[in-house]
N, C-alpha and C positions, 0 to 999 in steps of 0.2 A: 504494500500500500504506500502511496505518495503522501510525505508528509509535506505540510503549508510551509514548512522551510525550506524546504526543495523547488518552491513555485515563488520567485521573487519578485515576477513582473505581474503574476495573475494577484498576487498581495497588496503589490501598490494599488495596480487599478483597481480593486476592491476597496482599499484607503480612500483613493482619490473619487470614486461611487459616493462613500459613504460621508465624502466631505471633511475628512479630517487625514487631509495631508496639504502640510503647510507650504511647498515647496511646488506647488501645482502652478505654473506661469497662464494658464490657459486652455479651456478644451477646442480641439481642430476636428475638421471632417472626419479627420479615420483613427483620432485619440485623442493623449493627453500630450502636453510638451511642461516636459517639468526641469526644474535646475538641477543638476548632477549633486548626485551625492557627496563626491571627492571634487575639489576646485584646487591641482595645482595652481602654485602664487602664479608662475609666468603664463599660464593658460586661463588662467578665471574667466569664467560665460560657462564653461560646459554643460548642455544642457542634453535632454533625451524626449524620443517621443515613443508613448509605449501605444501599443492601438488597444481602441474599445473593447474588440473582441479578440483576445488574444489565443494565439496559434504557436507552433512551434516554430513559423519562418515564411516568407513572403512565400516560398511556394505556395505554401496551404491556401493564401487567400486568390479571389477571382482575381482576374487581370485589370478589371475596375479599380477594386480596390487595392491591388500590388500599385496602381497608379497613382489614387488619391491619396497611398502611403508615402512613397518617395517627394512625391507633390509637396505635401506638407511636411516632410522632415529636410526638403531645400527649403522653402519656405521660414522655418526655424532658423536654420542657416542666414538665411536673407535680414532676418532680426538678431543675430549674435554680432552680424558683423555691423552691423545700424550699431548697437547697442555696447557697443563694446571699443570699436575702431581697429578689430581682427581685421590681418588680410588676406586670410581664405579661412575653408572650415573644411576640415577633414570628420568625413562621411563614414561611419562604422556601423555594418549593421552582420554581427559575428556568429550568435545564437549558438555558440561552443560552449562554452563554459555555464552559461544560462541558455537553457534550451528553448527560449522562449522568445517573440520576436521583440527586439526593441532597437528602436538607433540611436546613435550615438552622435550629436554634433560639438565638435570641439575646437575652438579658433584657436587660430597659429596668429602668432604675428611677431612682424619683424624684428624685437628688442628681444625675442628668445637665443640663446645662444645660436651658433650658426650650425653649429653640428644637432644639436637636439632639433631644429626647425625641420631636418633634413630628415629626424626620421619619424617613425609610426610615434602617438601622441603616447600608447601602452608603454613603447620600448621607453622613449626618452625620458618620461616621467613617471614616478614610484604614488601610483593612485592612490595606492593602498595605506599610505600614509600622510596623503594629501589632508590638508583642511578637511574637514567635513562641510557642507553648505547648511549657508543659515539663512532662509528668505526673510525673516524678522531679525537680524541681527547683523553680523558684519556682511551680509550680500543684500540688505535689504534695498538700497541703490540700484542696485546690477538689476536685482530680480524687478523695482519699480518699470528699470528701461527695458527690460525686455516685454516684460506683458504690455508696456505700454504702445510697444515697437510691433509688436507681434500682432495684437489685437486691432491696431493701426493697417495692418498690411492686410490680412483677413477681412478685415470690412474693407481693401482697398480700393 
C-alpha cells in the first residue's frame, strides 16, 4: 500500500484544494504555480506548477492538456523573469525521483558564477540545503511580484 509520504505532489495539491498552503502564487488553467520550496541565494524566484489532476507524467495527460500544461508552466516562466530580472529560466519537468508530474521553473541570471550558470540548476546548487521559502516572511516581496506579474499576464 502507498503511503501519503510517498505522494508529495498529490499532498500539496490537496493542501492547496483545501486552502491552506501558504506558498500558492496563483491557480492557472491546468494547476497551481506555487514558490519552491528551496530558494538558493543566487537563484531566488524558483517556483513550480503542479496540475489539478495529477498523473505520473505528461504522457498520461490528452494532448490538450500536455498543451495547456507546458503553456502555463512558460507562462510562469514569463513572470519569474518580469518579476525577478532572471535572464532565462531553465525548464524541469523530471518525474524521477517524484513520480509524479510537476515542473520546475528556475531563473538563471547573469551575476551567478560563470561556471555554475553553465550548468543544470540541480548540479550547481545544493537545494537540499537551500533557504526554505517563506511567502509571509523573507520572500514575501518576491512572492507579492510574482502573483502580481503572473495574475497580470493571465488576465493578459
Amino acid at each position: 500500500m502507498t503511503t501519503t509520504n510517498t505522494l508529495p505532489i498529490t499532498n500539496r495539491v490537496n493542501r492547496i484544494k483545501a486552502g491552506s498552503d501558504p506558498e500558492l502564487i496563483c491557480e492557472m488553467p491546468s494547476g497551481y504555480a506555487i514558490l519552491g520550496k528551496y530558494q538558493p541565494d543566487p537563484i531566488t524566484g524558483c517556483c513550480m506548477l503542479l496540475p489539478k489532476i495529477v498523473v505520473a507524467s505528461p504522457n498520461d495527460l490528452s494532448h490538450a492538456d500536455r498543451g495547456q500544461f507546458f503553456s502555463d508552466l512558460t507562462l510562469l516562466g514569463d513572470a519569474i523573469m518580469q518579476a525577478t530580472g532572471s535572464t532565462r529560466i531553465n525548464y524541469l519537468v523530471l518525474c524521477n525521483q517524484v513520480p509524479e508530474l510537476h515542473g520546475h521553473c528556475i531563473p538563471r541570471f547573469d551575476s551567478e558564477d560563470s561556471t555554475k550558470r553553465m550548468q543544470g540548476p540541480f548540479e550547481a546548487y545544493d537545494f537540499g540545503n537551500a533557504r526554505i521559502a517563506d511567502a509571509s516572511g523573507a520572500d514575501q516581496e518576491l512572492y507579492q511580484k510574482l502573483k502580481q506579474t503572473l495574475q497580470s499576464l493571465l488576465n493578459g
